[in-house]
C-alpha positions as CSV (number, residue, x, y, z in Angstrom):
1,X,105.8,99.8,86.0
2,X,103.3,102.2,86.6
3,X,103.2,105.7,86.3
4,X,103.5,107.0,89.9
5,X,107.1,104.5,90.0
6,X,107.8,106.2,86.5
7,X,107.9,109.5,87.7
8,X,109.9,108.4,90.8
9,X,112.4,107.5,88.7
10,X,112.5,109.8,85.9
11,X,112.8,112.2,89.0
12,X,115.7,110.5,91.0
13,X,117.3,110.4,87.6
14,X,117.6,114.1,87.0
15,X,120.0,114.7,89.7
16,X,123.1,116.0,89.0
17,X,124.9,114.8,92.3
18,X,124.9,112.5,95.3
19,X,123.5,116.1,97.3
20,X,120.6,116.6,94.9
21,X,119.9,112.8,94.9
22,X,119.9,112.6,98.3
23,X,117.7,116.3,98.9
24,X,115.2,114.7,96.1
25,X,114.6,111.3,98.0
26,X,114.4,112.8,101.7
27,X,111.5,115.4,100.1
28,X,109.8,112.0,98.9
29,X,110.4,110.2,101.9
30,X,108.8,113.7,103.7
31,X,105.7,112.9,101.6
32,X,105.4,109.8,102.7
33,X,105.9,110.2,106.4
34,X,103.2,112.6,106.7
35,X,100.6,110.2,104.6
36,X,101.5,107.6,106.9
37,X,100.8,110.6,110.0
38,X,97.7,111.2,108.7
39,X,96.9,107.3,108.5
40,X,97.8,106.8,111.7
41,X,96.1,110.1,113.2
42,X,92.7,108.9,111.1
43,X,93.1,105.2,112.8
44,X,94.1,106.2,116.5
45,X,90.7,108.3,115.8
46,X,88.5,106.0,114.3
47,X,89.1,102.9,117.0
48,X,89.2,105.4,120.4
49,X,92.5,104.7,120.9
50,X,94.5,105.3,124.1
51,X,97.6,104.8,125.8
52,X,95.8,101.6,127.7
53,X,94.3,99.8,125.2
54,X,98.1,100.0,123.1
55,X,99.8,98.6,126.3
56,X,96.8,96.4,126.7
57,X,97.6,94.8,123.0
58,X,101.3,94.7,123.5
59,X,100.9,92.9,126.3
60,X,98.3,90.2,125.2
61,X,99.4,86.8,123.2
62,X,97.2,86.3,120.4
63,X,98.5,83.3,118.8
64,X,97.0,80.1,119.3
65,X,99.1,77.6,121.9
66,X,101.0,75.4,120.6
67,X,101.4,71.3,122.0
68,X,104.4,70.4,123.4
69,X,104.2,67.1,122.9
70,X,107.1,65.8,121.4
């Protein structure tokens, strides 16, 4: 385990109820909302992203056909 689960843990563990347990994990998942945010911001960015080119790859099949011979 390494240290950044460690702390996680030692963390979580000092709650003294269900309340605290609960305020302690919805600050970390906070943290990691806004990382992902700012991964996403950083991408949508770094590829000139719009609106058509995501309904453009949600609409496209981009696995290989399969035979249907059986």
């Amino acid at each position: 385990m390494n240290a950044a689960k460690l702390f996680v843990l030692l963390t979580i563990s000092t709650a003294r109820s269900e309340q605290e347990r609960d305020e302690i994990t919805s600050l970390y998942l906070d943290h990691i909302q806004h990382k992902l945010d700012a991964a996403t911001d950083k991408w949508w960015v770094e590829n000139e992203m719009t609106n058509e080119k995501i309904e453009n790859m949600l609409n496209s099949h981009y696995r290989t056909p399969t035979t249907t011979n059986l």
